[in-house]
N, C-alpha and C positions, 0 to 999 in steps of 0.2 A: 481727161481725168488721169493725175500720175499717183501710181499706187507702186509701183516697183519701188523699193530703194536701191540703192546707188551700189550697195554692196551686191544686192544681188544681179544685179545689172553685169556690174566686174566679173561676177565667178560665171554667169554666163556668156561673158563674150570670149574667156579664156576657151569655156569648153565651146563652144559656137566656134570659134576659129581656126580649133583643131578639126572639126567636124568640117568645116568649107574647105580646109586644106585636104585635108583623105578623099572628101566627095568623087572626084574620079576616079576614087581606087573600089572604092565600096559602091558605088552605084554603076561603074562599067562603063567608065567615057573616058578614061585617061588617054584614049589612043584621039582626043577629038580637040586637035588643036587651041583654037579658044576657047571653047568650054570648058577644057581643062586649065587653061592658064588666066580666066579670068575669073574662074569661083576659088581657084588657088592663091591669086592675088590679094583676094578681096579677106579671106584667112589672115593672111600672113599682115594687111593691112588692122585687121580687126585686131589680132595680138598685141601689134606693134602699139596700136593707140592705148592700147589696155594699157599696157605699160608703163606708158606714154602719161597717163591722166590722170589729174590731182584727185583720188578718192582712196575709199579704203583699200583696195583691192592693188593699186594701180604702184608701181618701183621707182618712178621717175618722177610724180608730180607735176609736171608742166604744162599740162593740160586743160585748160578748166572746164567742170563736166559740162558744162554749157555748150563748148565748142564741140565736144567726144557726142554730145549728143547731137548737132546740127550734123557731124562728120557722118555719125549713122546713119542717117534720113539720105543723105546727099548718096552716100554706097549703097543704102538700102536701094533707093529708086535705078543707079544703075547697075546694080546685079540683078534687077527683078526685069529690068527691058535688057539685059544683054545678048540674050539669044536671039532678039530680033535684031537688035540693035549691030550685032558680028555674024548674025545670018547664018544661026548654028541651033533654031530652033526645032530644025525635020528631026537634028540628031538626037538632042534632049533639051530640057529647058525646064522641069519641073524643079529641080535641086537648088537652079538661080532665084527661080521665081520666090518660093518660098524661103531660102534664105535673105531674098530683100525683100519681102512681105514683114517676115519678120524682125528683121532691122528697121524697117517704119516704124510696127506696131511696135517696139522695144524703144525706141528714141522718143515716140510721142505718149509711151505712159510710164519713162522712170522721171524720178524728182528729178531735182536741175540744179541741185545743192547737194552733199551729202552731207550725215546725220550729222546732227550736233555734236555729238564726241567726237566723231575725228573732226571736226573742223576746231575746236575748241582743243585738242588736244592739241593737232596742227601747227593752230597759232601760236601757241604758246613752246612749241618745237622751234619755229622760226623767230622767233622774238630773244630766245636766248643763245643762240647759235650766228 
C-alpha cells in the first residue's frame, strides 16, 4: 500500500541523508573504517539522487521517481546487510540496519508518480521551453 507522497518522500530523504552522513559522528563509529564510510556513502548517494529526481522536492529532474524508488530498495537492502556483508558488525550495525529498513519500508509505501500539479505543471514547463 503507497500512502507517502512523493513530496514528502523528497523532504525526507534530504533530512535522512544528512542524518546517514553525521551517523559516525553522532553515534561514535567514525574511527571504524567501513562503517563509517559506507553509511557515509549511502548519505551522500541519497542527497545526490534527491536532487537528481523528477518530483517536487528534487533540482535536477532526471530521475524518474520510479527509478529513485527502485534505487532506494537496491541501497536500502545493502545498507541494512553491510555490517555483515564488510564484517563490521562486532563494532556496530544497528544505524545500517535501520537506515536500510527504512529505505525498504520508504521505496515500498511512496506513490511512484508525483501529484498531479507538479506533473501538470511540469509538463506544460517542458512544452514551452
Amino acid at each position: 500500500m503507497r500512502f507517502i507522497p512523493t513530496r514528502f518522500h523528497g523532504i525526507l530523504d534530504y533530512v535522512v541523508g544528512l542524518i546517514l552522513i553525521a551517523a559516525p559522528w553522532l553515534f561514535g563509529f567514525s574511527d571504524s573504517g567501513w562503517a563509517t564510510w559506507t553509511i557515509v556513502a549511502a548519505g551522500l548517494a541519497t542527497l545526490l539522487m534527491t536532487v537528481m529526481t523528477d518530483f517536487e522536492v528534487g533540482l535536477v529532474h532526471k530521475i524518474p521517481m520510479q527509478t529513485h524508488l527502485m534505487i532506494d530498495f537496491g541501497m536500502g537492502v545493502i545498507l541494512a546487510l553491510s555490517p555483515w556483508m564488510f564484517n563490521f558488525a562486532d563494532r556496530v550495525f544497528m544505524p545500517h540496519l535501520i537506515g536500510g529498513i527504512f529505505a525498504i519500508l520508504s521505496s515500498l509505501t511512496t506513490h511512484r508518480r508525483p501529484s498531479e500539479t507538479y506533473v501538470s505543471r511540469h509538463a506544460t514547463h517542458d512544452i514551452r521551453h
